[in-house]
C-alpha positions as CSV (number, residue, x, y, z in Angstrom):
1,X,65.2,36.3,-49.8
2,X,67.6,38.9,-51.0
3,X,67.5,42.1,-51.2
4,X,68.9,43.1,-54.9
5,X,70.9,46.0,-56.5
6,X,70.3,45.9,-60.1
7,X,72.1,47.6,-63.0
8,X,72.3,48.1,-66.7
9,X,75.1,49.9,-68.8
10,X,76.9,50.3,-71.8
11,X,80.5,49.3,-72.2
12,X,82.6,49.4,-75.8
13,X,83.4,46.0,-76.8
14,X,87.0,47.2,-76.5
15,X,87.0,47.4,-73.1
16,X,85.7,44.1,-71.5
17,X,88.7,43.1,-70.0
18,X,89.0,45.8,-68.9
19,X,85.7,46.6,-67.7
20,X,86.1,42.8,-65.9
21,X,89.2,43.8,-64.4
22,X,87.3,46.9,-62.8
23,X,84.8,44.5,-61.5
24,X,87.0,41.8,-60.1
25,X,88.9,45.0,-58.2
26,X,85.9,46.2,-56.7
27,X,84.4,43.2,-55.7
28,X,85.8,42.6,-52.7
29,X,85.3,46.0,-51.6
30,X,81.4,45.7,-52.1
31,X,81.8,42.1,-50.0
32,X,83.3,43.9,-47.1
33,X,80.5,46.6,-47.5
34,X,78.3,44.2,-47.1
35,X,77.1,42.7,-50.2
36,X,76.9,38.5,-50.3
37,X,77.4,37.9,-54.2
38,X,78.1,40.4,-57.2
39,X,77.6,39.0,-60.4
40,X,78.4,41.0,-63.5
41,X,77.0,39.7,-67.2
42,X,78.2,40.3,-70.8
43,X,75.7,40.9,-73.2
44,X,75.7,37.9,-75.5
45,X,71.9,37.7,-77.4
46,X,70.5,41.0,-77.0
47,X,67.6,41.2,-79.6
48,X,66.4,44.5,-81.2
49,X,62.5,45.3,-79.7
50,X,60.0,46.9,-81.1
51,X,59.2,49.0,-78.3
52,X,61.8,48.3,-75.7
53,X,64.8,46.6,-75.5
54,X,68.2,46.9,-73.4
55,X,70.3,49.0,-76.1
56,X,68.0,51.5,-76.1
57,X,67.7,51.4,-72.2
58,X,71.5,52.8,-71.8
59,X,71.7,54.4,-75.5
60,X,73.8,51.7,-76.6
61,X,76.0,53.3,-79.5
62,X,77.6,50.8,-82.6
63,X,80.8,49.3,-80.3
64,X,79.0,48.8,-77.5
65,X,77.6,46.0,-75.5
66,X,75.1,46.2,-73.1
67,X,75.9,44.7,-69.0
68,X,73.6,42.8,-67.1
69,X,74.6,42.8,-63.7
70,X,73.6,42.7,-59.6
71,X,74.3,42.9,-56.2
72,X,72.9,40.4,-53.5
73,X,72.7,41.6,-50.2
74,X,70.9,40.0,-46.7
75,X,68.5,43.0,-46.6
76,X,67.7,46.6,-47.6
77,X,69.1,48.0,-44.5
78,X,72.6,46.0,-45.4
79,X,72.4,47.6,-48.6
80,X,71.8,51.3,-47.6
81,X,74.6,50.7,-45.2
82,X,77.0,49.2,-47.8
83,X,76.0,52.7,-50.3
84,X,76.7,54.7,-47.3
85,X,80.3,53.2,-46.9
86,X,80.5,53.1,-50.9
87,X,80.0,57.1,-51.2
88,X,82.6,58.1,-48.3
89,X,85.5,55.4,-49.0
90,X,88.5,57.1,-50.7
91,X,88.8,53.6,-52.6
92,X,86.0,53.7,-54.4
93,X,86.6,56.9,-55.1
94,X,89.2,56.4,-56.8
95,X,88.3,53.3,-58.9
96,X,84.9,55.8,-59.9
97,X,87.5,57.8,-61.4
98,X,89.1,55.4,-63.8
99,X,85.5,53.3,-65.0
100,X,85.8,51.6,-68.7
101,X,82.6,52.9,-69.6
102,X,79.9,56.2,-69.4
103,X,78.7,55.8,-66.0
104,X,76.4,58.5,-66.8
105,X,74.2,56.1,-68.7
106,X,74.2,53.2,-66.2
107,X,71.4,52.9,-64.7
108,X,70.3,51.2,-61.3
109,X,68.0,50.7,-58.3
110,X,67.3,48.5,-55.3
111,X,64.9,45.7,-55.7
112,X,63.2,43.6,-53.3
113,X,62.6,40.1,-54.3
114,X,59.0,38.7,-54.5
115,X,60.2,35.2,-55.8
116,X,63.4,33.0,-55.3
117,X,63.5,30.0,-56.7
118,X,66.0,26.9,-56.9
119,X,69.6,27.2,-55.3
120,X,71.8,28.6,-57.8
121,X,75.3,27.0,-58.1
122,X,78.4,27.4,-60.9
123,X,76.3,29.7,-63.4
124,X,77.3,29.7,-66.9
125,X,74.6,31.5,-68.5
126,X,71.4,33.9,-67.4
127,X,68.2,35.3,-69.0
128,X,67.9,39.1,-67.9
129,X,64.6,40.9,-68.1
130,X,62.8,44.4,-67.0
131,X,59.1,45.0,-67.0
132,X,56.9,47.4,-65.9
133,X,54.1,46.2,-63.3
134,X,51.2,48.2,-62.6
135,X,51.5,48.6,-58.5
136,X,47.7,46.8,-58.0
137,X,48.8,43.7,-59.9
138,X,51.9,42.7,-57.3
139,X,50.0,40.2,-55.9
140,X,49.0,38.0,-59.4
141,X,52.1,39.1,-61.0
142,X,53.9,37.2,-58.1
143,X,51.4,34.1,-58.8
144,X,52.2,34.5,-62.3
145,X,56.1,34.0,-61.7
146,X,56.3,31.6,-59.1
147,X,54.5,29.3,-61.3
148,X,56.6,30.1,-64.2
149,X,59.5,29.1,-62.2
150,X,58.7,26.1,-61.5
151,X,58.7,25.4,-65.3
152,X,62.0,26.8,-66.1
153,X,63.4,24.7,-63.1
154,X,61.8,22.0,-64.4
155,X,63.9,22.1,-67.9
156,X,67.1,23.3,-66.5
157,X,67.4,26.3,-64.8
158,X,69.1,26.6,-61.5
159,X,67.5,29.8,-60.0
160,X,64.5,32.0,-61.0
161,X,64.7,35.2,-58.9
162,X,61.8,38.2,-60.0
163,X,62.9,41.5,-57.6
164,X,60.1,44.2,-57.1
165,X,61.3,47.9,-57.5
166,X,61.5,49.4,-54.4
167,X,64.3,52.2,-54.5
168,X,64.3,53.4,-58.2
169,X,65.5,56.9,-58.9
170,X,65.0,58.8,-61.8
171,X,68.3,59.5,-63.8
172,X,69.6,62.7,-65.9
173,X,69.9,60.8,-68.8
174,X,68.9,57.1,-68.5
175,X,66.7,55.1,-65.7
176,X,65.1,51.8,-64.9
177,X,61.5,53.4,-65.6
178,X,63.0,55.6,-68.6
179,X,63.9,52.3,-70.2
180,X,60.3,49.8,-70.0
181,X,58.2,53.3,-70.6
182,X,56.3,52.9,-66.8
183,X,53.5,54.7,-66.0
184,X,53.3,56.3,-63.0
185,X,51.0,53.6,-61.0
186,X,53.6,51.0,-62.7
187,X,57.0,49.4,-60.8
188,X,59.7,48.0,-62.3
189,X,60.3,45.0,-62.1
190,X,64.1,43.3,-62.1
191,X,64.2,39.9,-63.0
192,X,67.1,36.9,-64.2
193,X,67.0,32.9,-64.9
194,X,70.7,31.3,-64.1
195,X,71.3,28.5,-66.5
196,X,74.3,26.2,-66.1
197,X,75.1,26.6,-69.7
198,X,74.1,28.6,-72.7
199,X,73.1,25.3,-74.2
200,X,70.8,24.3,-71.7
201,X,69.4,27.4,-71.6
202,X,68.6,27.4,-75.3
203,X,67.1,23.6,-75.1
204,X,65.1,24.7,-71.8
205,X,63.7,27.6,-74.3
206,X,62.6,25.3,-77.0
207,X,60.5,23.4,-74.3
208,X,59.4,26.6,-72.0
209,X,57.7,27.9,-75.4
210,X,55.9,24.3,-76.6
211,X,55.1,23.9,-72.8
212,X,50.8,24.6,-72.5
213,X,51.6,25.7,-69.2
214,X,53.8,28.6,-70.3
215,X,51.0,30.0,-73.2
216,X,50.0,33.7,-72.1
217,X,46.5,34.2,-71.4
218,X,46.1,37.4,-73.2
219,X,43.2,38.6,-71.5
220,X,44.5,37.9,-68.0
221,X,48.3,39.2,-67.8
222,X,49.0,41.5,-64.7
223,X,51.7,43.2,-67.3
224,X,52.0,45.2,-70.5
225,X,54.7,41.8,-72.1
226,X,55.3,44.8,-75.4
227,X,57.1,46.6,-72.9
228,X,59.1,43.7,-71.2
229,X,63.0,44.0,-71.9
230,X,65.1,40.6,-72.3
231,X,68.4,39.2,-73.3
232,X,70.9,36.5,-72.5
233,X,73.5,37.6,-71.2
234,X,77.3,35.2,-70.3
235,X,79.1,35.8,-66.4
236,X,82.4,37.4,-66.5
237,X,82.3,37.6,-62.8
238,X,80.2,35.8,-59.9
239,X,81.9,36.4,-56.7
């Protein structure tokens, strides 16, 4: 399974072409790094939460929309390798110099996956997510999510992948545990659902939700779900 860097930022609405264009730049950059697919994701139904949600991960202001987006990679140590290359090329340098948005609010982490599920294929839609995970509850959290995957395969999506935070630094202004509230003894957890449209995903929804299968046992979740960030989110790149 992959190994996963994750991120989440703010860009203005102004600037998604832009912001693409920066993107599709440095994408094959990060593939000769090292990195085997970078998929970037516009937010597209990003609800309001009570406790969480992703605009108030990143301090979304008014004009902005919130980004979704990862790196694959073979393993951890391809990763570390590829951020090592990343800090010291003058090429990166200089596209870091000219970003479409606060990088100051991004925020990001390595991730190792704990379940991958389906194969993937043209995706024209995902589900994006962030949880916190006490540490002693890996184990039935991964139960929990494998057999939820198999659901959401079952109406429609192509690939289920739930990443375990392994490499999560604390930020200046905004950070992974920052933005689901985790506890010390809790990891974040990184997730997405590729759909192969926005209206599959919503008809897959309708059913994941009526499914018996798919009804919380309130007294049994491994996770705090008030905490648990999610949105949908369209691809503007997947290379």
């Amino acid at each position: 399974m992959a190994y996963i860097e994750g991120f989440v930022a703010a860009v203005p609405a102004a600037n998604k072409e832009a912001y693409r264009k920066h993107a599709a730049d440095a994408a094959p950059l990060f593939r000769e790094f090292g990195a085997t697919r970078m998929v970037e994701t516009w937010g597209d139904d990003v609800p309001e939460g009570k406790v969480t949600d992703f605009r108030g991960a990143v301090k979304a202001k008014q004009d902005e929309v919130v980004i979704f987006s990862w790196f694959e990679y073979p393993t951890k140590e391809a990763r570390d390798a590829a951020n090592e290359k990343i800090m010291s090329d003058p090429r990166m340098k200089e596209m870091g110099a000219t970003m479409p948005f606060d990088g100051q609010r991004m925020i990001f982490g390595g991730f190792t996956s704990i379940v991958d599920e389906g194969t993937g294929g043209k995706m024209g839609y995902a589900d994006g997510f962030l949880l916190p995970v006490p540490a002693g509850n890996k184990d039935a959290y991964q139960d929990m999510a494998t057999k939820a995957a198999a659901v959401f395969k079952e109406y429609g999506a192509t690939r289920v992948v739930e990443a375990w935070g392994d490499d999560v630094p604390d930020g200046k202004v905004t950070d992974f545990k920052g933005a689901v509230k985790a506890t010390g003894e809790e990891k974040v957890v990184y997730s997405w659902i590729e759909w192969p449209s926005k209206e599959v995903r919503d008809e897959g929804w309708k059913k994941v939700m009526a499914d018996p299968r798919m009804q919380p046992d309130k007294d049994n979740m491994p996770f705090d779900g008030r905490r648990m960030i999610y949105g949908g989110f369209a691809p503007i790149l997947d290379a």
